[in-house]
C-alpha positions in Angstrom: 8.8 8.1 9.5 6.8 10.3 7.6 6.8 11.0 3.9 8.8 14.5 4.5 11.3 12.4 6.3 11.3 9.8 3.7 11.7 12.3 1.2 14.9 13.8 2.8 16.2 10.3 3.1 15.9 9.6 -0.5 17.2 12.9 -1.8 20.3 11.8 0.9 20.8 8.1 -0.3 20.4 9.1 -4.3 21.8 12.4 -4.3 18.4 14.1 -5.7 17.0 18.1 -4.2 14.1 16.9 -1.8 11.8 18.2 -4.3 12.6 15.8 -6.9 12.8 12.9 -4.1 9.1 14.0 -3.4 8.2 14.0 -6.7 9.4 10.5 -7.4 7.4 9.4 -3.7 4.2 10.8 -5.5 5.0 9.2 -8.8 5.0 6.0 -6.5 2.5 6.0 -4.0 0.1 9.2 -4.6 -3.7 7.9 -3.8 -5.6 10.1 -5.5 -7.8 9.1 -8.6 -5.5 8.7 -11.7 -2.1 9.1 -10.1 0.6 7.1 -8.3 1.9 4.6 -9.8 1.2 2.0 -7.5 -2.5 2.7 -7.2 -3.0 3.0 -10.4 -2.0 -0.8 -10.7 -3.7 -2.4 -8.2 -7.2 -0.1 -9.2 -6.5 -2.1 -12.6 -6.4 -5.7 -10.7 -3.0 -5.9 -11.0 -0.2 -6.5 -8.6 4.0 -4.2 -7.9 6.3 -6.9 -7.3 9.6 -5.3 -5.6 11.9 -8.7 -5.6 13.6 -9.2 -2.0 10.9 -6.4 -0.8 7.5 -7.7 -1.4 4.2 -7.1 -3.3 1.3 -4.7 -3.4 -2.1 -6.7 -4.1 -5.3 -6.7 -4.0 -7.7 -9.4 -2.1 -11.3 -9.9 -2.5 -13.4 -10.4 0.8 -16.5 -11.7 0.0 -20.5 -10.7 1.6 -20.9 -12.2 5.1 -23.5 -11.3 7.8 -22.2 -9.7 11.2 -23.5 -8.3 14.0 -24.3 -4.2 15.0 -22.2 -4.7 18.9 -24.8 -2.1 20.1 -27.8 -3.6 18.9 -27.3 -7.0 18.5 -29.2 -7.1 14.9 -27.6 -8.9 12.0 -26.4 -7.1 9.4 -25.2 -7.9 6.1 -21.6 -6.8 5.1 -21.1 -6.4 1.3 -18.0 -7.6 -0.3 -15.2 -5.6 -1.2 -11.7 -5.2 -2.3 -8.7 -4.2 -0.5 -5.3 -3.2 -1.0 -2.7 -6.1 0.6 1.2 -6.0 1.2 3.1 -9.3 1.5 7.1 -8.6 2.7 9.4 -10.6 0.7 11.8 -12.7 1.8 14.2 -10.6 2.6 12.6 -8.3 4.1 11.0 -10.7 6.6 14.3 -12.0 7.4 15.9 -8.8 8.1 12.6 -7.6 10.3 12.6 -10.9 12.2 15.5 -11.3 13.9 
């Protein structure tokens, strides 16, 4: 599924035009700097807790050294942050069969 599927989906399931169902995906999830809703959060340090869904976080991965596959020379890979998803419960339980 795509968002334009998703879209028509939502404007289905709530009764909204497509447009406005966009609109409200965008509000959500929209990546670039300063919008979405979502993002917005988790830029902040924060963390979206959708009960019986699950939660958008963010984890910290620290430095470490690897290794270049081609090369064979170490190389040291800085730490970062990155955006995480945990299903909840229910979702797990309706996934997993």
């Amino acid at each position: 599924m795509n968002k334009k599927t998703l879209a028509a989906a939502l404007a289905q399931e709530t009764n909204l035009t497509q447009v406005k169902a966009m609109e409200v995906i965008n509000a959500l999830f929209d990546s670039r700097p300063g919008r979405g809703i979502i993002p917005t959060v988790l830029e902040d340090g924060g963390k979206v807790t959708i009960p019986g869904f699950g939660t958008f976080y963010t984890k910290e991965r620290a430095s470490r050294v690897g290794t270049n596959p081609s090369t064979q020379a170490k190389i040291e890979i800085p730490a970062r942050t990155f955006p995480f998803f945990r299903p909840g419960k229910n979702l797990r339980a309706r996934i997993l069969k």
